[in-house]
VEXRO-27194 format. One record per atom (N, C-alpha, C): y, x, z; residue in one letter; residue number from 1. Coordinates in nm, 2 decimals, padded with zeros to 4 digits. Each point is the difference from the previous one (the first is absolute). Layout:
N
<zado><north>Y</north><east>X</east><up>Z</up><res>A</res><n>NUM</n></zado>
...
This chain:
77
<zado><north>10.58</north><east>13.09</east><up>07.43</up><res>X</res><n>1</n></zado>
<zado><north>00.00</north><east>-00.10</east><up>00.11</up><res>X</res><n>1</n></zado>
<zado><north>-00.14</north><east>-00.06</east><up>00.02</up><res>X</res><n>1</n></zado>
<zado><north>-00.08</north><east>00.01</east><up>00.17</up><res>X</res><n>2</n></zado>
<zado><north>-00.12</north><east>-00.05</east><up>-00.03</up><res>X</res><n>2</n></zado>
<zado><north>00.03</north><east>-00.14</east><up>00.04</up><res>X</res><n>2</n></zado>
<zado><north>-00.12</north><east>-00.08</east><up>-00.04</up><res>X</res><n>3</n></zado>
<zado><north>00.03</north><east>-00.15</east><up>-00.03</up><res>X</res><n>3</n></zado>
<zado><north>-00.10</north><east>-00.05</east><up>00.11</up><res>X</res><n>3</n></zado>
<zado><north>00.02</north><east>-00.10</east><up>00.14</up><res>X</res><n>4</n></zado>
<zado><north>-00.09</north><east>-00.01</east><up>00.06</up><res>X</res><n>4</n></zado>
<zado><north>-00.10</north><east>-00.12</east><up>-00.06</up><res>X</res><n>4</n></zado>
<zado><north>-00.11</north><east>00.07</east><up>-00.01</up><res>X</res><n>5</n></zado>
<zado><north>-00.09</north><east>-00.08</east><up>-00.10</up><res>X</res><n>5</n></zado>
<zado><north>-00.04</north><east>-00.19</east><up>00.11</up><res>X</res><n>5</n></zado>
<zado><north>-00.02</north><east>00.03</east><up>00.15</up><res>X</res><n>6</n></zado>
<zado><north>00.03</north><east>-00.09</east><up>00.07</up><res>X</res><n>6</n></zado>
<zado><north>00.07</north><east>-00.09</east><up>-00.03</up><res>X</res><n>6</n></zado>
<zado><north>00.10</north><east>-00.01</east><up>-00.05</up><res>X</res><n>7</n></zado>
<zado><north>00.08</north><east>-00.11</east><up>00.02</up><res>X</res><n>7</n></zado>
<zado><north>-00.02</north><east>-00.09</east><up>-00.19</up><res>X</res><n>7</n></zado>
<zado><north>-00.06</north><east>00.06</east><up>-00.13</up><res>X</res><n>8</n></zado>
<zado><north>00.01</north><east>-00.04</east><up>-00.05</up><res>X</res><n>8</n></zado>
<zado><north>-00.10</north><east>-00.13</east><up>-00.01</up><res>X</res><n>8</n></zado>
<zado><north>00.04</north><east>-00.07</east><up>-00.13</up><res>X</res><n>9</n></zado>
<zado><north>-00.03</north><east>-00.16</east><up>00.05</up><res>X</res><n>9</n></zado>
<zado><north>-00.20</north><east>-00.04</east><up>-00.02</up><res>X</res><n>9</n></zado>
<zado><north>-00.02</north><east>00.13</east><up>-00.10</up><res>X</res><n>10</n></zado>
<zado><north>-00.12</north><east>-00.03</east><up>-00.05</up><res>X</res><n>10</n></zado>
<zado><north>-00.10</north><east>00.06</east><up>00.14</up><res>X</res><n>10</n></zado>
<zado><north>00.04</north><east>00.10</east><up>00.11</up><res>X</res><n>11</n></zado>
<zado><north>-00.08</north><east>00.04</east><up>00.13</up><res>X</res><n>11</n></zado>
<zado><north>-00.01</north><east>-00.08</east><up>00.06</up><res>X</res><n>11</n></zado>
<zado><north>-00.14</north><east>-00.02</east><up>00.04</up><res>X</res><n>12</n></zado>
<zado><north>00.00</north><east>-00.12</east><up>00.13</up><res>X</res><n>12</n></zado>
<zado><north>00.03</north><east>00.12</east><up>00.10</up><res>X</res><n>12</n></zado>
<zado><north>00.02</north><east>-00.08</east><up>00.14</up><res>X</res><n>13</n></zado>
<zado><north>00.01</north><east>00.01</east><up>00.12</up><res>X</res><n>13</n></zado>
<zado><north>-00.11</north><east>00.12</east><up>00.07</up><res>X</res><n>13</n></zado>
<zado><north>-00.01</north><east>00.11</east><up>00.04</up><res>X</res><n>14</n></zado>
<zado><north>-00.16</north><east>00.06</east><up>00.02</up><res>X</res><n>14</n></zado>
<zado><north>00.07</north><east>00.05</east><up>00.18</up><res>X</res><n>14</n></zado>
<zado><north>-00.11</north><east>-00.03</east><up>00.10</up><res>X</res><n>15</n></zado>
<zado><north>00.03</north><east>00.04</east><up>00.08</up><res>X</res><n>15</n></zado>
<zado><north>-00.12</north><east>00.09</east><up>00.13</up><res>X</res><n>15</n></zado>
<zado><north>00.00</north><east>00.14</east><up>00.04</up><res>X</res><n>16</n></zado>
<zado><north>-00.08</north><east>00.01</east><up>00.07</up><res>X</res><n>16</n></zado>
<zado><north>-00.06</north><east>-00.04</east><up>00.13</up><res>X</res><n>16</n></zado>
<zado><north>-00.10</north><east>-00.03</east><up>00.01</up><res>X</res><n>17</n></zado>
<zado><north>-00.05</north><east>-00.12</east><up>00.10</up><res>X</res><n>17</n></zado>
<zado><north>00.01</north><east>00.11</east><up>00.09</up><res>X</res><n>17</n></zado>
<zado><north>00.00</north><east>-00.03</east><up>00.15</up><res>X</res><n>18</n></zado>
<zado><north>-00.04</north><east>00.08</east><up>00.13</up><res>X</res><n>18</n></zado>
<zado><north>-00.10</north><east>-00.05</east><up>00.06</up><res>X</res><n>18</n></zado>
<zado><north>-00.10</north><east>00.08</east><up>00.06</up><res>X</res><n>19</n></zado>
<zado><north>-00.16</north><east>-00.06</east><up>00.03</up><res>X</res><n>19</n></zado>
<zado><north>00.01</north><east>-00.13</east><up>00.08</up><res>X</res><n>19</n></zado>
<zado><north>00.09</north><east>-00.04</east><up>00.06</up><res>X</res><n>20</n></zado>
<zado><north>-00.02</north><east>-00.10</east><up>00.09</up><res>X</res><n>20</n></zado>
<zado><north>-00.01</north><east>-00.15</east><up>-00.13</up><res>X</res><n>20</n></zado>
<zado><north>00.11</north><east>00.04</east><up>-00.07</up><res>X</res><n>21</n></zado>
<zado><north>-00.02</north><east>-00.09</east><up>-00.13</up><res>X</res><n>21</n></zado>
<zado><north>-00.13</north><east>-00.02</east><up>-00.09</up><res>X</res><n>21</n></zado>
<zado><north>-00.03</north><east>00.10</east><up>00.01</up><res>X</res><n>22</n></zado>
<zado><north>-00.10</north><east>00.05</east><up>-00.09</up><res>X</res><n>22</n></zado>
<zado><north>-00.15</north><east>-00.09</east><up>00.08</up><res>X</res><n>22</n></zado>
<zado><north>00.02</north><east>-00.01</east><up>00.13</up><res>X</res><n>23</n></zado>
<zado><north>-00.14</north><east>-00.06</east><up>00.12</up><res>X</res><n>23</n></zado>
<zado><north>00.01</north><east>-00.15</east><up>-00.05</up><res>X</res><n>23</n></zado>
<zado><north>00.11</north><east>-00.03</east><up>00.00</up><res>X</res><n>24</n></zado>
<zado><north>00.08</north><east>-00.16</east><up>00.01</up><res>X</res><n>24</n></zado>
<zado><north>-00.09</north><east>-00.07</east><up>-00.12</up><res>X</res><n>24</n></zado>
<zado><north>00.04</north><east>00.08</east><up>-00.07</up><res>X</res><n>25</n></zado>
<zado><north>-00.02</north><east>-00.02</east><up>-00.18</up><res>X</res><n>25</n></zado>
<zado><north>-00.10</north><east>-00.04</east><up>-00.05</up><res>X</res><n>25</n></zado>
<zado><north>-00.09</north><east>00.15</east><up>00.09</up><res>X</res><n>26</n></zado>
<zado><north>-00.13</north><east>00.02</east><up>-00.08</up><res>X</res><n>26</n></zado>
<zado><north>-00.12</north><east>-00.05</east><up>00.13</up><res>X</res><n>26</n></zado>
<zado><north>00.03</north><east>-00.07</east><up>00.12</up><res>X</res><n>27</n></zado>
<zado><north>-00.05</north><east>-00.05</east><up>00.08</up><res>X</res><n>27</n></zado>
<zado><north>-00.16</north><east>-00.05</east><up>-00.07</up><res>X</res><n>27</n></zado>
<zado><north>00.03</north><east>-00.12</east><up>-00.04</up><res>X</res><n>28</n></zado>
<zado><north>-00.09</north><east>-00.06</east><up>-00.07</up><res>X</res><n>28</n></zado>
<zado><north>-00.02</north><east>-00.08</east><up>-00.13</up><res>X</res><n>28</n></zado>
<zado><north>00.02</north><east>00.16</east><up>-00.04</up><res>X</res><n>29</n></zado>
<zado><north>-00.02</north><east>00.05</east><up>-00.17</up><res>X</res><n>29</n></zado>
<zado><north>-00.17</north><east>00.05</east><up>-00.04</up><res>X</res><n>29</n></zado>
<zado><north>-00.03</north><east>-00.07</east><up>-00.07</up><res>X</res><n>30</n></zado>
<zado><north>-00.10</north><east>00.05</east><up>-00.06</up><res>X</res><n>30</n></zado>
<zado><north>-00.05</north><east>00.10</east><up>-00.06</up><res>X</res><n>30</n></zado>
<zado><north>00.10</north><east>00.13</east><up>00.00</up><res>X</res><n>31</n></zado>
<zado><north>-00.02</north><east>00.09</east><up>-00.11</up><res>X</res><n>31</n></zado>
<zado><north>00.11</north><east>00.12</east><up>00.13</up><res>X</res><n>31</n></zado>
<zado><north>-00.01</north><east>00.13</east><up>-00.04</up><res>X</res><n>32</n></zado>
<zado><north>00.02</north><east>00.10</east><up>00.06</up><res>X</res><n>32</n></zado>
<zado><north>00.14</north><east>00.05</east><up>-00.05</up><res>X</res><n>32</n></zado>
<zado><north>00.13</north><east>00.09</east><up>00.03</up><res>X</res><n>33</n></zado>
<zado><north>00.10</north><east>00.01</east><up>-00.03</up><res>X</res><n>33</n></zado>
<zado><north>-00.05</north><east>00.13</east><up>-00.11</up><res>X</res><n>33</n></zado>
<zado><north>-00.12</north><east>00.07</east><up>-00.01</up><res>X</res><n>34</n></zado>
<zado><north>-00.01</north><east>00.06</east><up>-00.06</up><res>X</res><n>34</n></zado>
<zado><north>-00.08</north><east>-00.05</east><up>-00.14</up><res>X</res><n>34</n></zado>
<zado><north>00.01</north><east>-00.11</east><up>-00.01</up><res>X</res><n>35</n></zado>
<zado><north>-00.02</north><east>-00.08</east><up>-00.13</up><res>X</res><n>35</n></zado>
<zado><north>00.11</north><east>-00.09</east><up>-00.06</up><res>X</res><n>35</n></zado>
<zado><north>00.10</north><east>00.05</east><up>00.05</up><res>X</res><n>36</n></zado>
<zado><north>00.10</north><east>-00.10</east><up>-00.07</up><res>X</res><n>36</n></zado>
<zado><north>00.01</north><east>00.09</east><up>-00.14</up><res>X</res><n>36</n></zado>
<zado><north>00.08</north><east>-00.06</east><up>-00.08</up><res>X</res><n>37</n></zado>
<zado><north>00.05</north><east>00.04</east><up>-00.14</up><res>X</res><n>37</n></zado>
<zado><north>00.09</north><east>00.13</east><up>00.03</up><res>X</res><n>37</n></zado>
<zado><north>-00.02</north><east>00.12</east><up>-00.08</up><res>X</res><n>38</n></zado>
<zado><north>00.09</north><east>00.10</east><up>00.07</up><res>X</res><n>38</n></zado>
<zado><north>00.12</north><east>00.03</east><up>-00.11</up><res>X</res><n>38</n></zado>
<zado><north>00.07</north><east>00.08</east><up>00.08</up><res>X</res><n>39</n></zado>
<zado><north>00.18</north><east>00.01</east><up>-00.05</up><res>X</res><n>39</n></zado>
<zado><north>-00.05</north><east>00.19</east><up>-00.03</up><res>X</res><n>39</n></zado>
<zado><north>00.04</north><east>00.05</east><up>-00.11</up><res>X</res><n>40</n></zado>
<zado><north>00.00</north><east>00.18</east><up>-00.01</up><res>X</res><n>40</n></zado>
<zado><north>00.12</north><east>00.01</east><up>00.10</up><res>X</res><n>40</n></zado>
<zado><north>00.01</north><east>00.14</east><up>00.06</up><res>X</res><n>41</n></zado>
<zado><north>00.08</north><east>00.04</east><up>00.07</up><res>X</res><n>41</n></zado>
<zado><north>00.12</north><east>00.01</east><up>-00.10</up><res>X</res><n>41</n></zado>
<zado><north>00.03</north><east>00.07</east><up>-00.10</up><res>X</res><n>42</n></zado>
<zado><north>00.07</north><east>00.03</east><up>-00.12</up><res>X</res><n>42</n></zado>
<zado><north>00.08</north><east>-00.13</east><up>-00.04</up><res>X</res><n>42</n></zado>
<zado><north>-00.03</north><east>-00.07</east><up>00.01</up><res>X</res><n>43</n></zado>
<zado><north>00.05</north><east>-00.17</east><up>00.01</up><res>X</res><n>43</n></zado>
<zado><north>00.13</north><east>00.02</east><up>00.06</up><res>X</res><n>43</n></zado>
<zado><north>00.10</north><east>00.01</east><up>-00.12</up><res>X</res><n>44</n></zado>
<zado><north>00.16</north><east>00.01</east><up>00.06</up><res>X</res><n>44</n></zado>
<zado><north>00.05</north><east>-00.10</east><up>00.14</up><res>X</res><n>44</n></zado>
<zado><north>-00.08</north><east>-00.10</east><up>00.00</up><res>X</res><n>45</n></zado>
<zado><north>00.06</north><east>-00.09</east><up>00.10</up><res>X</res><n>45</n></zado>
<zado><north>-00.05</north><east>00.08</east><up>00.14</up><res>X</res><n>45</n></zado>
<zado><north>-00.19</north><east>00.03</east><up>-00.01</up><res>X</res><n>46</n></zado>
<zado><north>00.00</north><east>00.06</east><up>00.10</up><res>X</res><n>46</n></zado>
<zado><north>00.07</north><east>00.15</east><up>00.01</up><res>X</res><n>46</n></zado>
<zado><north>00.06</north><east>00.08</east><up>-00.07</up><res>X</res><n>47</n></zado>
<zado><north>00.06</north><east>00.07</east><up>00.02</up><res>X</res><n>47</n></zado>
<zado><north>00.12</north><east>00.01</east><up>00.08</up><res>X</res><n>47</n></zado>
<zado><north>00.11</north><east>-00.10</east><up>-00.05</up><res>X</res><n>48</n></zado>
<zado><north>00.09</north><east>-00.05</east><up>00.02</up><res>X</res><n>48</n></zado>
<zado><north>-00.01</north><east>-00.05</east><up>00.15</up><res>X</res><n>48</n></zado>
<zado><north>-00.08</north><east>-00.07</east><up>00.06</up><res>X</res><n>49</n></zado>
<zado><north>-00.02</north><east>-00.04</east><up>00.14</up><res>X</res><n>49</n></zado>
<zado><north>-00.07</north><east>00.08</east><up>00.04</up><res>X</res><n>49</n></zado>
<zado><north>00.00</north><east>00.16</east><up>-00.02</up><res>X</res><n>50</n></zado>
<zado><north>-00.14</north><east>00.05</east><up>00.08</up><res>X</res><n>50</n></zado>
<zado><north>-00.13</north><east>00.01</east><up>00.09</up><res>X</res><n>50</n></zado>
<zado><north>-00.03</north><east>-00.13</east><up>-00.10</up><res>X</res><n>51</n></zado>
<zado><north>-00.13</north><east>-00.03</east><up>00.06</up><res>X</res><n>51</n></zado>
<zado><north>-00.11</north><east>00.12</east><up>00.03</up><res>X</res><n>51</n></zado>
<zado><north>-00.09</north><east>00.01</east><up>00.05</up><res>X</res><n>52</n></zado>
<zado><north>-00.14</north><east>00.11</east><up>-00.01</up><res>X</res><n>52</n></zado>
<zado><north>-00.12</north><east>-00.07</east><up>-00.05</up><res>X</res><n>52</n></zado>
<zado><north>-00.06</north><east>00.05</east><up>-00.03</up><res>X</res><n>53</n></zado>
<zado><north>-00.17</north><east>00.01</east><up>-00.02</up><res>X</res><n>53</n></zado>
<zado><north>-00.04</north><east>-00.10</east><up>00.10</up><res>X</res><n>53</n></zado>
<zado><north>-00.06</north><east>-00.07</east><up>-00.02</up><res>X</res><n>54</n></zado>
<zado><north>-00.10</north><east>-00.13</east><up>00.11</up><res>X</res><n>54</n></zado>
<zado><north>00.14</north><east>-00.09</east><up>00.05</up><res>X</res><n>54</n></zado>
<zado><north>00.11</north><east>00.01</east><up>-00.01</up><res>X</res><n>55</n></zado>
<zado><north>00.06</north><east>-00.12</east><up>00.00</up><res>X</res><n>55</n></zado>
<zado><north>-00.02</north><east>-00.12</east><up>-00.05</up><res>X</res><n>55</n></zado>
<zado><north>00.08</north><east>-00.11</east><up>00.05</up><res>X</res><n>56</n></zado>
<zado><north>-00.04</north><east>-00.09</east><up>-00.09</up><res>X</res><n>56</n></zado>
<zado><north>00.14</north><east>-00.08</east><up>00.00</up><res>X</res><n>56</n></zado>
<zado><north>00.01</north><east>-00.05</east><up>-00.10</up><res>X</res><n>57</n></zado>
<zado><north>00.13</north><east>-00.07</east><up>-00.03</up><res>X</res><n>57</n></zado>
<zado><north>-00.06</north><east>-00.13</east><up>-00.05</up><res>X</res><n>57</n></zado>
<zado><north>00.13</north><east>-00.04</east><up>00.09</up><res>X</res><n>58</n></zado>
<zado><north>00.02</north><east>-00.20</east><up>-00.05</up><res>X</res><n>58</n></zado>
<zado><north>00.09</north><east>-00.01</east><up>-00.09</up><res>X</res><n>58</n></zado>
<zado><north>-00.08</north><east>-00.07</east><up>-00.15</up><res>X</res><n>59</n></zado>
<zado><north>00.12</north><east>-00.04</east><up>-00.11</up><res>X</res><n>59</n></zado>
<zado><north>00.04</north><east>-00.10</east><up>00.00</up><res>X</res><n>59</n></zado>
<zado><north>00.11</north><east>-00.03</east><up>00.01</up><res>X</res><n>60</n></zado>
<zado><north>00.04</north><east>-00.16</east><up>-00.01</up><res>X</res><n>60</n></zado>
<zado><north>00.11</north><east>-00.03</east><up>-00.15</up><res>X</res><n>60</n></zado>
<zado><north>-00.08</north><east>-00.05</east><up>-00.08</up><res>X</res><n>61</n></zado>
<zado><north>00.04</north><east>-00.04</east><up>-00.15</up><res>X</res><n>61</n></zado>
<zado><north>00.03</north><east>-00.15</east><up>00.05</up><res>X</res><n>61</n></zado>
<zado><north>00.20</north><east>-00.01</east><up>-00.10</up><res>X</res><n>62</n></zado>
<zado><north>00.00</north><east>-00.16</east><up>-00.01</up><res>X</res><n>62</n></zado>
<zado><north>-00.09</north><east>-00.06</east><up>-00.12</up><res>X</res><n>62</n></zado>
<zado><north>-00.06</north><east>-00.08</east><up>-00.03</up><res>X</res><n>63</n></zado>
<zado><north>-00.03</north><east>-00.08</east><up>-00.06</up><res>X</res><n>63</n></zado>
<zado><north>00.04</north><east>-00.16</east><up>-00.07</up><res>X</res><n>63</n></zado>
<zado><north>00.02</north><east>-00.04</east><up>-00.11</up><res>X</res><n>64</n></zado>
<zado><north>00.06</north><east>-00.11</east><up>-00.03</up><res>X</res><n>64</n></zado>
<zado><north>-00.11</north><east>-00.15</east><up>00.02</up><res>X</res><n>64</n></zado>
<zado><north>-00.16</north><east>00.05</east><up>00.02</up><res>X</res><n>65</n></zado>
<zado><north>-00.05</north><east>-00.08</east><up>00.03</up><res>X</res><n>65</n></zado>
<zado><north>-00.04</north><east>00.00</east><up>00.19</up><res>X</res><n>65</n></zado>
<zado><north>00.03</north><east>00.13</east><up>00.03</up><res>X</res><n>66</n></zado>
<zado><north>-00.09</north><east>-00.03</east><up>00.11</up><res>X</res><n>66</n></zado>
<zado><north>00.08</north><east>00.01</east><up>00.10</up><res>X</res><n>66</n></zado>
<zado><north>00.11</north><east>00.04</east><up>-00.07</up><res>X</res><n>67</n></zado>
<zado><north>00.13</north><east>00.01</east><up>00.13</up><res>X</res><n>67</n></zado>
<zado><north>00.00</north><east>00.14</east><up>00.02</up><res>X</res><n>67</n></zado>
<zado><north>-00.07</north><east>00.08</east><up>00.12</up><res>X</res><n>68</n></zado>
<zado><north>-00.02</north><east>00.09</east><up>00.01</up><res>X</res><n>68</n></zado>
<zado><north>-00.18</north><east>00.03</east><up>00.06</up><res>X</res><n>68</n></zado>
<zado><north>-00.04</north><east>00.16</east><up>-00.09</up><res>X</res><n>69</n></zado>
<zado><north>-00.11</north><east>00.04</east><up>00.01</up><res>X</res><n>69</n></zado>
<zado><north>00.02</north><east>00.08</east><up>00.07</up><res>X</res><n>69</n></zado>
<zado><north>-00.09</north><east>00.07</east><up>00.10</up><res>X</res><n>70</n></zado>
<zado><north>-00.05</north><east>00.11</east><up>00.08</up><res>X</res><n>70</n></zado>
<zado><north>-00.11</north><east>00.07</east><up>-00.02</up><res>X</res><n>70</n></zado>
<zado><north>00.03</north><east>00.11</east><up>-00.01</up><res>X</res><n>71</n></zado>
<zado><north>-00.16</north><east>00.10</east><up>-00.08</up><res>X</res><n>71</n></zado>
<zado><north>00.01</north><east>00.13</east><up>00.09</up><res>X</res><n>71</n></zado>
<zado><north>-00.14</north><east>00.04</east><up>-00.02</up><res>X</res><n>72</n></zado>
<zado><north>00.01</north><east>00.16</east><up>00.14</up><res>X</res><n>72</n></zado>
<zado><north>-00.03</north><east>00.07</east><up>-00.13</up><res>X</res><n>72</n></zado>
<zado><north>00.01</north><east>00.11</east><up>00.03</up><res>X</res><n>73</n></zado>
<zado><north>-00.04</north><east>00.15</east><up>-00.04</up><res>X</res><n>73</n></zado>
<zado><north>-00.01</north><east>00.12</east><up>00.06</up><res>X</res><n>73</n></zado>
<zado><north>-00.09</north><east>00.05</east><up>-00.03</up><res>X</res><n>74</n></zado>
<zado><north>-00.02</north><east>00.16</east><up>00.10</up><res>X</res><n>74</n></zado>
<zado><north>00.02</north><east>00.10</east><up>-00.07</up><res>X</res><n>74</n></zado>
<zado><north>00.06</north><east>00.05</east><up>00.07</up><res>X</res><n>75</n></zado>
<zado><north>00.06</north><east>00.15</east><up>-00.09</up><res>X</res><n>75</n></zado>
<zado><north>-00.15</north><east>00.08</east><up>-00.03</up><res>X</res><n>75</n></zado>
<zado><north>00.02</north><east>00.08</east><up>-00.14</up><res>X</res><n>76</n></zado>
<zado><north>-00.14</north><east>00.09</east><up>-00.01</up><res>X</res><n>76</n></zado>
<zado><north>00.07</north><east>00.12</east><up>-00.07</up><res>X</res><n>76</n></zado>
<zado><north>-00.06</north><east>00.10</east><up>00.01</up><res>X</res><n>77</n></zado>
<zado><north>00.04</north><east>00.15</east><up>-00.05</up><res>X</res><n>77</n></zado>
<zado><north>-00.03</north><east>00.01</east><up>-00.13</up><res>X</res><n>77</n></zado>
């Protein structure tokens, strides 16, 4: 029986952005999407959502102090 790793409680939330998102975002960002912190492709989560190579996903972790955190990552090979 496979187990969807998604739904367990320790996964945050990971979602692939679409470029329009991705303009919104990174409008007036200091730093280039190709410098964010990157995710391996092999990365069951990105597996599991078939993300690609130069993607970028929005993590959204609950947190007990901050409520909720938001983090990018870019898929790398």
């Amino acid at each position: 029986m496979k187990r969807d790793i998604l739904k367990h409680e320790l996964v945050p939330d990971h979602e692939i952005l679409a470029e329009t998102e991705l303009k919104k975002i990174f409008k007036d960002a200091d730093f280039t999407q190709e410098q964010l912190p990157k995710i391996k492709i092999d990365d069951p989560v990105v597996k599991e959502i078939d993300a690609k190579v130069g993607d970028v996903l929005q993590i959204t972790r609950k947190s007990s102090t901050a409520g909720t955190f938001v983090t990018y990552r870019i898929v790398d090979g």
